[in-house]
C-alpha positions in Angstrom: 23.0 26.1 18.1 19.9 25.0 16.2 17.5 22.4 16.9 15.0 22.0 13.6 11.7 19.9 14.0 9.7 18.7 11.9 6.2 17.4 12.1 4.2 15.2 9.9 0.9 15.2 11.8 -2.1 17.4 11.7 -1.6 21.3 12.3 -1.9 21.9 15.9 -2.6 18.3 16.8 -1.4 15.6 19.2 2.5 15.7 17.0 2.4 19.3 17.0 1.9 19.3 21.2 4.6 16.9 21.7 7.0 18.2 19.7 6.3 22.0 21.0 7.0 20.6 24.4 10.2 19.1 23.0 11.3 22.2 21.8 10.5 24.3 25.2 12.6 22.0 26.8 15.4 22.8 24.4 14.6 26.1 24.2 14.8 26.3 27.8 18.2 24.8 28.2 19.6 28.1 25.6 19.4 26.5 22.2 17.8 27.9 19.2 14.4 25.9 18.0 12.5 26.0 14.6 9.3 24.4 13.9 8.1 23.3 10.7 4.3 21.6 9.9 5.0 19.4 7.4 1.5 19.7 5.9 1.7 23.6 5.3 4.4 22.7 3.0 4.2 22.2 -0.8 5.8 18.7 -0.9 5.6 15.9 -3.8 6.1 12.6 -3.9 9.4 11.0 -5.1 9.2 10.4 -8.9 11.6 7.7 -9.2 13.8 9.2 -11.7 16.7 7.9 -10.6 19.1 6.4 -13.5 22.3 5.8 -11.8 22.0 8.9 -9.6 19.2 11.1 -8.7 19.6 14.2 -10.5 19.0 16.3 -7.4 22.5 15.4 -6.0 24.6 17.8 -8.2 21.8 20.6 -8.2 18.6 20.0 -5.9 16.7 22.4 -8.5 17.4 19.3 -11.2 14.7 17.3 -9.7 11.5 17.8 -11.5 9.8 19.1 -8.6 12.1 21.5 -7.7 9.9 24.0 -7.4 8.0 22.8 -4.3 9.2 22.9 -0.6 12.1 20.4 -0.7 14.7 22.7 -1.7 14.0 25.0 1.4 13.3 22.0 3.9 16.6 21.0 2.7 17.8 24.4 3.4 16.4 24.2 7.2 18.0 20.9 8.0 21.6 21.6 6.5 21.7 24.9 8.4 20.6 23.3 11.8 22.6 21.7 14.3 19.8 18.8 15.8 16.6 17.6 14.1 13.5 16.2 15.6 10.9 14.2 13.4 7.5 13.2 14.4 4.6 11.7 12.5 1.4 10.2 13.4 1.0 6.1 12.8 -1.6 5.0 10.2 -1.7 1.1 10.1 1.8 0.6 12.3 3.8 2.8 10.3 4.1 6.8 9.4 1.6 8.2 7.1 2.5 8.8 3.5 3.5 12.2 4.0 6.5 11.4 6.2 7.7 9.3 3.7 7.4 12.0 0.8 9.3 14.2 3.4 12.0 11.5 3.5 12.6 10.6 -0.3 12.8 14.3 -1.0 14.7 15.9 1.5 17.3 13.1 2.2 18.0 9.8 0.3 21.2 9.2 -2.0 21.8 13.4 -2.4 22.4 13.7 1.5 24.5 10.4 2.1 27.4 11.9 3.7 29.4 8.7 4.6 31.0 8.9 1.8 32.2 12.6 2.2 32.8 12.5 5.9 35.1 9.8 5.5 37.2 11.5 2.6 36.0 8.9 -0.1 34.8 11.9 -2.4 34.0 15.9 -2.2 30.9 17.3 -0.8 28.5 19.0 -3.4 28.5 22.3 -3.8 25.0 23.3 -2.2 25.9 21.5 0.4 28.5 24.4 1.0 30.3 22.3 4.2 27.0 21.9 6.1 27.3 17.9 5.9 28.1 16.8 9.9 26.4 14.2 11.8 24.1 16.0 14.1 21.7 14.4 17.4 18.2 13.9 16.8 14.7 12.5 18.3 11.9 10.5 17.0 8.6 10.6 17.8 5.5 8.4 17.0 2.5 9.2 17.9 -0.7 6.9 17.7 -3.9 6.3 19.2 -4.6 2.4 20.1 -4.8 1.5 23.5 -0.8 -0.1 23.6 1.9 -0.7 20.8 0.2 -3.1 19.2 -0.5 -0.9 16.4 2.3 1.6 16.1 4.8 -0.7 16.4 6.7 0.2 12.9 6.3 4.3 13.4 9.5 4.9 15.2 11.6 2.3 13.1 10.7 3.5 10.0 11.1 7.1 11.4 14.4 5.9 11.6 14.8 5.8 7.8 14.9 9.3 7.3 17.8 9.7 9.6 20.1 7.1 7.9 21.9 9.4 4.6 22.6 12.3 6.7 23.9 10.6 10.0 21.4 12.1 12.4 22.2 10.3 15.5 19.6 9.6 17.6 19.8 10.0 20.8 16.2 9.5 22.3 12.8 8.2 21.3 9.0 8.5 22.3 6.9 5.9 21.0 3.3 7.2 22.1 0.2 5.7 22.2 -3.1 6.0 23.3 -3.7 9.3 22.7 -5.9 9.5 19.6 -8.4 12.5 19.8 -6.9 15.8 17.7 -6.1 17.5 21.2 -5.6 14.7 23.2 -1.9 15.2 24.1 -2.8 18.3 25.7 -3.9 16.0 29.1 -1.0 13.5 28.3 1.1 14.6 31.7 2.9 11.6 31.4 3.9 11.0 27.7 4.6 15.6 27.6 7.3 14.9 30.5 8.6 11.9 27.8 8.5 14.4 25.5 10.4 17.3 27.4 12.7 14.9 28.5 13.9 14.5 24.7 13.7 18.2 24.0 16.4 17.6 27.2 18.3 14.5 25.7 18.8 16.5 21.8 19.7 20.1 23.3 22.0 18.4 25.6 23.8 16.4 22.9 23.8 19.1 20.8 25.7 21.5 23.4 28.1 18.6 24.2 28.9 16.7 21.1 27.9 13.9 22.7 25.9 11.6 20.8 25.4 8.3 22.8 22.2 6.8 23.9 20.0 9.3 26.2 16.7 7.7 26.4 15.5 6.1 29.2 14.6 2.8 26.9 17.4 0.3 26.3 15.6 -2.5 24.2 17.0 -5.6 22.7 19.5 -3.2 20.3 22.5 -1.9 21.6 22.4 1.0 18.4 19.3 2.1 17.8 17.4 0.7 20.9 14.4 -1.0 19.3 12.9 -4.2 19.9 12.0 -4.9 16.2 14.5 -8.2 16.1 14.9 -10.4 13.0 15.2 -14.4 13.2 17.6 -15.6 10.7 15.2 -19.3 10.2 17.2 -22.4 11.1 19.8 -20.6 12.4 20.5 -19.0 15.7 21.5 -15.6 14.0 19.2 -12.7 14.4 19.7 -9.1 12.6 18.5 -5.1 13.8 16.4 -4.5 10.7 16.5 -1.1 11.7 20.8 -1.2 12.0 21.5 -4.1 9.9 24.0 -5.4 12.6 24.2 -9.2 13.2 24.0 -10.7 16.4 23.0 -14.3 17.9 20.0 -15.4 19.8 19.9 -17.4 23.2 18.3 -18.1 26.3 19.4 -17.3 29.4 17.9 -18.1 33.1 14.4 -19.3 30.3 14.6 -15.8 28.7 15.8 -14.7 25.8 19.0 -13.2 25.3 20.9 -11.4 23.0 24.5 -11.5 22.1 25.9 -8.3 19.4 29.9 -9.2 18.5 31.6 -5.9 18.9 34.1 -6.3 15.9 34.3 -5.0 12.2 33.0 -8.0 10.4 29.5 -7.8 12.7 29.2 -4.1 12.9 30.4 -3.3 9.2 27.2 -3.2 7.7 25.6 -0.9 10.7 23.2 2.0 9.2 23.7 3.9 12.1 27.5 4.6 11.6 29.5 5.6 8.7 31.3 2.8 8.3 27.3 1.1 7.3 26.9 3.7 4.9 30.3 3.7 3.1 30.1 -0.1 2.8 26.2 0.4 1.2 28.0 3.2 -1.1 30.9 0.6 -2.3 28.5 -2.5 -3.2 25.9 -0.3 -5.1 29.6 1.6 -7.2 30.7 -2.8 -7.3 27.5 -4.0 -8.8 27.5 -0.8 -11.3 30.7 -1.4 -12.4 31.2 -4.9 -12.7 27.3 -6.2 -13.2 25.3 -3.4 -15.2 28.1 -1.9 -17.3 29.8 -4.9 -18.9 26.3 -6.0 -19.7 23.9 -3.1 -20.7 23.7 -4.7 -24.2 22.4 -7.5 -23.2 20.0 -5.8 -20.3 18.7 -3.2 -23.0 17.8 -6.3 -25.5 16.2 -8.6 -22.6 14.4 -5.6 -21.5 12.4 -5.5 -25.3 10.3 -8.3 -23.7 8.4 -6.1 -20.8 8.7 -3.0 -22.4 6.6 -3.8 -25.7 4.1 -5.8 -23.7 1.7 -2.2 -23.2 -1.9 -3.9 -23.9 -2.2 -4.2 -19.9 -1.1 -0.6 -19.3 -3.9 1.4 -17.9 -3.7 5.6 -17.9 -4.4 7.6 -15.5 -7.4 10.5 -16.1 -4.9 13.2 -15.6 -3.2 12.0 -18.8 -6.1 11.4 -21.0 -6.1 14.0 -24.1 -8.7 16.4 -23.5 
């Protein structure tokens, strides 16, 4: 069994630490580990070249970087059997370079609901390596609470959503915002062990559900990042979609989460959520863009010929 991290923080720093004493921890408890500093690698941004599919899902070398690193991070994660993600937060969320990480390696090319649930054939370079495998997130940033990191482990949740990596733990850190800092953390490196625990465990197991020692207001993925439908009593998981109702019980507030198809059918986190995401993009293809590409093409005149605001870029002036 292999456990393949990745880390979008700077080399050696307070990611690197945390995630190092995740993967002793696994290491420890016989499972295979890999470590991979995001930053070493060779990684553009997405180029938004998608027209109906991105051209990377039949052959990963028909994206127009194809060249860089993505092809052989790619590689790493389809021939491992658990995946750990970390990345510093800049202004409450990941930095930029997770995010490149994301839209490269994973995104519509990786989406294996559809395959895992028989609804079409798995590519070719994908060779049978599509499985939903356990996985741990971790955030780390340096204000004093989570006041300021509070979107780092949701949207660190976004790169796990095509592949159906199922976490099974999280570490939200903060406080800890020098370059070695973690390295005195005794407190958050336990956390951290204690997921290297939680990911080798589910990996040798098979066993998937919930290991971390957070509950939060999510049944799925644990958070506490809760959405208020206004005028209603509804709430949504923007981090699982799922719907649920909100309500207060002995003056606090509660949280009821139907357990039935027609609440959990939309839920990220399974496959079910992914093959009913798959179905409404192939339903508003089919019967919205087709039947009226014509029409789209000869509206679209209007934007497309209005060029006196368009600015270019120094790289593209003629020399």
């Amino acid at each position: 069994m292999k456990l393949v991290a990745f880390s979008a923080g700077k080399p050696k720093g307070n990611c690197e630490i945390f995630v190092k004493e995740a993967l002793m921890a696994a290491e420890a408890k016989g499972v295979e580990v890999e470590f991979i500093r995001l930053p070493d690698c060779d990684l553009h941004n997405c180029r938004s070249c998608v027209q109906g599919q991105c051209p990377a899902s039949k052959d990963p070398t028909k994206c127009p970087y194809g060249k860089d690193d993505a092809i052989w991070l790619m590689e790493k994660f389809l021939d491992s059997d658990g995946y750990i993600v970390a990345a510093p937060a800049y202004s409450l969320s990941p930095n930029s370079l997770l995010f490149a990480f994301r839209d490269r390696v994973f995104g519509p090319k990786m989406d294996v609901g559809m395959v895992l649930t028989g609804k079409r054939p798995a590519p070719e370079w994908a060779k049978g390596r599509f499985k939903a495998r356990p996985g741990g997130l971790i955030g780390v940033g340096g204000a004093g609470t989570e006041h300021w990191t509070s979107l780092n482990v949701p949207n660190l949740f976004t790169t796990t959503f095509s592949a159906q990596t199922e976490i099974v733990d999280t570490l939200n850190v903060y406080g800890v915002a020098d370059k070695f800092a973690a390295a005195i953390e005794d407190e958050w490196l336990a956390k951290a062990h204690k997921l290297g625990e939680n990911v080798a465990d589910a990996m040798l197991t098979g066993d998937h559900r919930w290991r971390g020692e957070q509950e939060g207001s999510c049944p799925f993925c644990h958070q506490n990042l809760i959405q208020v439908v206004p005028g209603t009593t509804d709430v949504i998981c923007p981090i699982c979609g799922i719907l649920g109702t909100i309500k207060i019980e002995d003056g606090k507030v509660a949280f009821d989460w139907p357990d039935d198809e027609e609440h959990r059918k939309d839920n990220r986190l399974e496959l079910r959520g992914k093959v009913t995401h798959m179905l409404e993009i192939v339903d508003i293809v089919e019967n919205k863009y087709k039947p009226n590409l014509d029409l789209i093409m000869e509206k679209a005149k209007k934007w497309h010929e209005y060029t006196a605001c368009e600015q270019t870029p120094p790289s593209k002036m003629k020399k």
